[in-house]
N, C-alpha and C positions, 0 to 999 in steps of 0.2 A: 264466210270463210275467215278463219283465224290464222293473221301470217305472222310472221315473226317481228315485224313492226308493232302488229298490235301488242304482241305478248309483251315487247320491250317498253310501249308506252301502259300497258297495264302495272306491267312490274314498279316501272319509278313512281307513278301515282300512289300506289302500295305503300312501298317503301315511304315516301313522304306523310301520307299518312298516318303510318304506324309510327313512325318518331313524334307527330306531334308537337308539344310544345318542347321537346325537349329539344337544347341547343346545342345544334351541329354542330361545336366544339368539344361536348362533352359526348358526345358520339366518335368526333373521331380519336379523341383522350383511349376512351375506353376498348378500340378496333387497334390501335397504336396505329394511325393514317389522316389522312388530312384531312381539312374544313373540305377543302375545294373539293378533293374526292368523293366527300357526302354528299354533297351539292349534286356531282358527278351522276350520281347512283339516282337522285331523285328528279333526275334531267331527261323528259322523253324525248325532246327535240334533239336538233342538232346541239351539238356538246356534251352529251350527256356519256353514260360509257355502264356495263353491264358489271353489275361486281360478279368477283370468280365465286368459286360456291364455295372455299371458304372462309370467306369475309361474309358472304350470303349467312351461312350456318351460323354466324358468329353475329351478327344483327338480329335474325332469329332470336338466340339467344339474348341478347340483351334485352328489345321488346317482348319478351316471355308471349311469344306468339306459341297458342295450343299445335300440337301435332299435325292434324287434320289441315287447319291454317296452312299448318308452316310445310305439307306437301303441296299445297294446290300453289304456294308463292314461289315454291323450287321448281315447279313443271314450269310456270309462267320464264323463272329464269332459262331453265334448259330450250323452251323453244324460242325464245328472243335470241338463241344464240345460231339458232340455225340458219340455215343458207339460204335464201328467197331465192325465187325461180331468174329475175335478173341479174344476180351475182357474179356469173359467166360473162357479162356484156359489161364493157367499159363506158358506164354512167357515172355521174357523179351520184355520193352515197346520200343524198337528202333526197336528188331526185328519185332513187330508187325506194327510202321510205315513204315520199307521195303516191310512189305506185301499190306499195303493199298497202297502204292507208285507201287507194282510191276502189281495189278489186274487193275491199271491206266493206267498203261502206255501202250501207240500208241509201242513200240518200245522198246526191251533188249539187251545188248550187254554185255555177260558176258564171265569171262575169269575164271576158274578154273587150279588150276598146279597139284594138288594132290587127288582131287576129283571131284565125278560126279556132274555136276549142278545139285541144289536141284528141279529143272520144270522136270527132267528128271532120279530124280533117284526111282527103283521099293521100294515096303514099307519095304522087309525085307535088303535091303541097309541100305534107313535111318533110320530102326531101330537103325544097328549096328554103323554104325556115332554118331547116338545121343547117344546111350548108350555108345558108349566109350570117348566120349567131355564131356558128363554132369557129371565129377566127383563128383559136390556136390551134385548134386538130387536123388531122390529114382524113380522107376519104374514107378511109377502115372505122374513124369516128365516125362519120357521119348515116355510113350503114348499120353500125351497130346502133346508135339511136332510132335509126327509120327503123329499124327489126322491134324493139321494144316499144316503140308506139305504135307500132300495127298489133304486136304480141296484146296489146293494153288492151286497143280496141277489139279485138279476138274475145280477151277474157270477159270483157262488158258484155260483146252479145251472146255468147254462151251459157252463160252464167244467170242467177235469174237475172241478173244487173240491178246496178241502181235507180232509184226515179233520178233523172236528170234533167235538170234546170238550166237553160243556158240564156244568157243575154250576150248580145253581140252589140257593137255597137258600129254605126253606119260605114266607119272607116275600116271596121274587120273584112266587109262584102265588098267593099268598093277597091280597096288595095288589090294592085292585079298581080297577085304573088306568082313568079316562074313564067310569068310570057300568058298571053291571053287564050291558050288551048287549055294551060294547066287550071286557068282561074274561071274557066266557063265548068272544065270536068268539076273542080269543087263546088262550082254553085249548086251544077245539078244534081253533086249528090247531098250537097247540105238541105236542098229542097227536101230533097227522099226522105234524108235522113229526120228531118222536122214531123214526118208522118210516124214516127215510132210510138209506140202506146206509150211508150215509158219517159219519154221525150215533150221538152217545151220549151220551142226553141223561138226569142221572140232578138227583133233587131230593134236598138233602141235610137231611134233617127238623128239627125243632123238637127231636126228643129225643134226636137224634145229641149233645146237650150243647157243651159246648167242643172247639175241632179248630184245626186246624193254623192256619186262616185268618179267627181271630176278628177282630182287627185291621183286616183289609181289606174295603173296599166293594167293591171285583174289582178282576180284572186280565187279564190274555189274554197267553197264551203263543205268539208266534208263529214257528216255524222254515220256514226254505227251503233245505232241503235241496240242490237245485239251486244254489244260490248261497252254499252254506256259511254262511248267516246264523242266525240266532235271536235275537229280540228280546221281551223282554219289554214291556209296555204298559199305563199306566193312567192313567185320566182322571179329572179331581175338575173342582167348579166353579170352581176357578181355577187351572186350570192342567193339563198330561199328561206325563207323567215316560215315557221308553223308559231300557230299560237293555238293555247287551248282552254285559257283560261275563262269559264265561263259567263262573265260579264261580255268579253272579246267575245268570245262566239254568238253571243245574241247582239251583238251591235252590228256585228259584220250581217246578221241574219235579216236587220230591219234595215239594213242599207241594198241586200238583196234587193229585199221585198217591195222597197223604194222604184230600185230601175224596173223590177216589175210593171209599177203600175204609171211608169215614166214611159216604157216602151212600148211599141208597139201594139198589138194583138197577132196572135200566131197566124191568120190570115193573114193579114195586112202584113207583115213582115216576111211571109213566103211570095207574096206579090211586086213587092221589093226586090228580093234574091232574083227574082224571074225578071223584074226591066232591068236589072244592072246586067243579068246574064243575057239579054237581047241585043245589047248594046258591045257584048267585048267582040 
């Protein structure tokens, strides 16, 4: 599925591209607009910003892009410009390009240390995450988030979905999020949820010691192969950084592939989930 995330991170790739060597002063001399603007336009992540179509036509033009080209680069603008399905719900605007990036992608490979991944956690979980994260919001926030993480996990299983790769790590299972009924119903449905064909969901223990990914609170690896993209994605409470550049993206892919073989085995880590859930 192609959303309007992708179209925007397709377009600036495009656009950067096709200037090439040519220095983004003398781009923006010739648009009569600024350095920082060009930049702007070649930006998929956060900061970046969609040029109107005619600054579009007018870059065209300079890089003497053929016809054919230069419609397939003007569709890509016109649907970056469109509405995403969470647009309506008061998210912030990066998290809602993770989501148009996550319902794209061929393929996830996320690493949580202290919580459950958001594809796999039950609603009265992410109630109580969100309501204890969104200090500055009132309750109408916090539902509209829970709506858009259930909406997430709806599109995942609908859809054909991605292969999803999950590492959890010992203190994600063990933390008893929402009072000990809320964090028994997640366990057992994170067991369930572990039996998905499409699904590999390993817990990386306590006495796995130090690994690749001490440093990070997560991050989610996300590719679409249909779209020749790959982004990686991580959120803190101020702020969510994407990267794409493809050094980054296979670094981040063999520190994955690290907790991989640091954690667990999917058995052994569903027998796990089941003594800590004996226990609450």
């Amino acid at each position: 599925m192609t959303t309007p995330t992708v179209n925007r991170w397709q377009l600036a790739r495009t656009l950067k591209n096709l200037r090439g060597n040519t220095p983004p002063a003398d781009v923006a001399k010739a648009l009569k607009t600024t350095v920082s603007t060009v930049h702007r336009w070649e930006t998929s992540g956060e900061g970046g910003s969609v040029p109107s179509p005619g600054a579009l036509d007018r870059l065209l033009d300079l890089y003497r892009v053929p016809p054919s080209e230069a419609e397939r680069i003007t569709a890509l603008r016109r649907n970056a410009r469109k509405n995403a399905w969470w647009n309506p719900y008061r998210v912030e605007r990066t998290y809602g390009m993770f989501v148009d990036l996550e319902s794209a992608a061929t393929s996830i490979e996320t690493y949580e240390s202290t919580l459950i991944a958001g594809l796999a956690q039950t609603q009265d979980y992410a109630r109580a995450v969100i309501r204890a994260t969104n200090i500055d919001g009132d309750d109408a926030d916090v539902d509209q988030e829970v709506t858009v993480r259930l909406a997430r996990q709806q599109a995942w299983s609908e859809s054909d979905g991605a292969r999803l790769g999950i590492v959890l790590g010992e203190a994600a299972v063990r933390q008893c999020v929402g009072g000990s009924a809320v964090m028994r119903k997640q366990l057992e449905h994170l067991a369930e949820f572990s039996h998905h064909p499409k699904v590999e969901l390993q817990v990386l223990p306590y006495s796995a010691g130090e690994h690749a990914a001490i440093h990070a609170a997560g991050f989610a690896t996300l590719k679409l192969t249909n779209d020749g993209l790959a982004v990686v994605y991580s959120a803190s409470q101020t702020g969510s950084l994407f990267l794409d550049d493809p050094p980054v993206v296979e670094r981040y892919t063999t520190i994955f592939n690290k907790l991989r073989i640091a954690a667990s085995g999917e058995g052994a880590s569903r027998d796990l989930i089941s003594s800590i859930m004996r226990d609450l």
